[in-house]
N, C-alpha and C positions, 0 to 999 in steps of 0.2 A: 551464558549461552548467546551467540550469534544472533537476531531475529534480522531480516531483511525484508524491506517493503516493496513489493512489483504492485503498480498500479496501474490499472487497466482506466487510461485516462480520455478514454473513447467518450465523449459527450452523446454519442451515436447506441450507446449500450441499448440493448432491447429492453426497455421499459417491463416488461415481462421475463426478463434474467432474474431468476432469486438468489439469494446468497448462498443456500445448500446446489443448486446448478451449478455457480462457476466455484465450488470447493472441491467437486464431484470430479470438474474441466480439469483442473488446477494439481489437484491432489496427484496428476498422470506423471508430475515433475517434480514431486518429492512432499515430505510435512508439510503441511500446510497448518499453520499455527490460527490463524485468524483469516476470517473474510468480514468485510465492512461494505454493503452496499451504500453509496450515499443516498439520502432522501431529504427531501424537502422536508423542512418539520412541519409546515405550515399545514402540506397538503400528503406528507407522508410517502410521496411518490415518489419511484426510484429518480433521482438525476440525469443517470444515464453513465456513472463512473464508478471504479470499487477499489479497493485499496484490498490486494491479497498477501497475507504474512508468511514469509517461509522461516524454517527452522535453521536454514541456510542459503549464502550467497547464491551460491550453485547451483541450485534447485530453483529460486529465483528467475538468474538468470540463462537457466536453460528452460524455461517457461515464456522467458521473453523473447528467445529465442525461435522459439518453437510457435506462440501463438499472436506473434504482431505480425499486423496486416493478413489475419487468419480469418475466413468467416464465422462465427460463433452467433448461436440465438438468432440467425437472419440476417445477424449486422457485420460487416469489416470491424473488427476492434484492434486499437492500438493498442501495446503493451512497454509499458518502461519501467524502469525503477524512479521509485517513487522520492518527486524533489519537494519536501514538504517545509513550508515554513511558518512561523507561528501567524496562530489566528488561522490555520487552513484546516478545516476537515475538524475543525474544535480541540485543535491545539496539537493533534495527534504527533506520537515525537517520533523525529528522526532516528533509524534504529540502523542506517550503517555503518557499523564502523566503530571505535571505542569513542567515548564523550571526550567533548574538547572541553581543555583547561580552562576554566574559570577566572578571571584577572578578579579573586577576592586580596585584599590586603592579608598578608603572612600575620599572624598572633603578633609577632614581635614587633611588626611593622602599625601595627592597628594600638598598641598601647600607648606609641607616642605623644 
């Protein structure tokens, strides 16, 4: 199955956005598989960014469409699909698209 990440990457997020709010927001543009608020672990408090899952591209990007440079919660939020790379957000993986090949050595090549 497809999963595609839109990240609401607004540093500006209202501190008082909960994750069931922007699923609620979000859900207007299709499955919504997952909402990720990020928080500080230290002090638990929102960031001010979230990572939302669609069940598809499309739904995604007609979310992004629909709600960048949108007012939400108070604040102007940005919306993109989400460019994630290791070590961000605790590893979380890049989900568009099919997985790039691997450069492992082939069986026959590895016995040499």
């Amino acid at each position: 199955k497809e999963m595609t990440l839109c990240a609401l990457s607004n540093v500006d997020l209202s501190y008082s956005t909960s994750e069931s709010c922007l699923h609620k927001e979000f859900s207007n543009f299709g499955h919504v598989a997952e909402v990720r608020l990020v928080k500080d672990e230290a002090t638990k408090r929102s960031k001010g960014y979230a990572f939302i899952q669609y069940t598809s591209q499309d739904n995604a990007l007609q979310a992004i469409e629909n709600m960048d440079q949108k007012h939400f919660d108070g604040r102007v939020i940005h919306v993109e699909l989400a460019k994630l790379g290791k070590n961000v957000y605790g590893g979380y993986p890049k989900t568009s698209g099919p997985p790039k090949e691997q450069n492992l050595p082939r069986q026959d090549e590895a016995n040499e």
